[in-house]
C-alpha positions, 0 to 999 in steps of 0.5 A, spaced: 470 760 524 471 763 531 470 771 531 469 774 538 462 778 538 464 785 542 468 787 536 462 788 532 457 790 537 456 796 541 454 792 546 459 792 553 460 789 559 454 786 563 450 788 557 454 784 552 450 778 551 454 775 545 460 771 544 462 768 539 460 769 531 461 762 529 459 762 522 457 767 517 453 767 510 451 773 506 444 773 509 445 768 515 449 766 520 451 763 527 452 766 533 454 763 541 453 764 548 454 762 554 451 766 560 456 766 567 454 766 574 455 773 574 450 775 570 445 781 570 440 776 566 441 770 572 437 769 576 439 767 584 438 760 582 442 761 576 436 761 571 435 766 565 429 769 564 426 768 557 424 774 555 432 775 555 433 770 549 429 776 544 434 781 545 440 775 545 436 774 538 438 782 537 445 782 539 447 776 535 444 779 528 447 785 530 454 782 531 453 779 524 451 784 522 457 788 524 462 783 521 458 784 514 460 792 514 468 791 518 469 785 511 465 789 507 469 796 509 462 799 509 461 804 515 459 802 522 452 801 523 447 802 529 440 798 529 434 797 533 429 792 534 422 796 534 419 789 534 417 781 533 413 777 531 410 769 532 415 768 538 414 761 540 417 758 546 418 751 546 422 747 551 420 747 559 425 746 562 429 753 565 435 755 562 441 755 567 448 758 567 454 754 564 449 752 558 452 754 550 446 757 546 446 757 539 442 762 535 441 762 528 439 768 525 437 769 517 434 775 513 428 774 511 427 781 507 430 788 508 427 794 506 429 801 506 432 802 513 429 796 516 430 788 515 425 782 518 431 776 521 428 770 523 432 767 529 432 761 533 435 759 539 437 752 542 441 748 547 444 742 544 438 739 539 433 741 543 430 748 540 427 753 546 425 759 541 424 762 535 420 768 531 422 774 527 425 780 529 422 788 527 430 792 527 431 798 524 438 799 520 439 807 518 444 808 514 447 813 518 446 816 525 
C-alpha cells in the first residue's frame, strides 16, 4: 500500500511533514517521510532538530486517522495534540535531509474525544524515538 499523506491531513505546504501512508490496520498503521534541503525544520547544516520528530508523530497519526474516516465514509475530522508522555530519544547521531523516516503509530486507548497513540520513530533499524501522544478528536468542529 502507497497512499500520499497530504490527501488525508490538513496540513500544507512547508507544514506538511508526512509523506506517505504506507500501511494501515484498524487501530495502527505506518507512515514515511523523507525531509528536503528545502525544509523549514533543517537546519543550515542540513540537521532536524528532534522536537520535530512529535509532531511528525502527530501528523502521521493524523494521516492515518483521515484515511479511516475517507474508507469509512465517515466525516472529516480535525484533532490536536494537547500532550505526550515518556518521550524517549534514543539514538545520538543527527537526523539529516535525504534520510526516509519511518513512524509507527498505534492506538493504545480512545475515550470520548480523546486517544492515547503510542508512536516510534526510525531510520532503517535503528530506533531515534518513541512515547505516547495526548490528542483530542472532537466529532465535530
Amino acid at each position: 500500500m502507497k497512499e500520499q499523506a497530504s490527501l488525508y491531513v490538513p496540513h500544507q505546504g512547508a507544514m506538511l511533514l508526512v509523506d506517505t501512508i504506507v500501511a494501515h490496520h484498524d487501530e495502527s498503521g505506518t507512515v514515511e517521510t523523507t525531509f528536503t534541503p528545502d525544509s523549514m525544520f533543517a537546519d543550515a547544516d542540513g540537521i532536524i532538530q528532534p522536537l520535530v520528530f512529535v509532531e511528525l508523530l502527530a501528523q502521521g497519526f493524523a494521516a492515518l486517522n483521515g484515511y479511516t474516516n475517507v474508507i469509512q465514509g465517515a466525516e472529516e475530522q480535525k484533532g490536536f495534540l494537547v500532550g505526550v508522555k515518556d518521550i524517549r530519544f534514543y539514538d545520538t547521531h543527527p537526523v539529516t535531509v535525504g534520510m526516509k523516516l519511518t513512524a509507527k503509530l498505534k492506538v493504545d486507548v480512545r475515550f470520548d474525544d480523546f486517544a492515547m497513540v503510542h508512536g516510534s520513530l526510525s531510520h532503517g533499524v535503528t530506533l531515534l524515538m518513541d512515547g505516547t501522544l495526548k490528542l483530542y478528536i472532537p466529532d465535530s468542529m
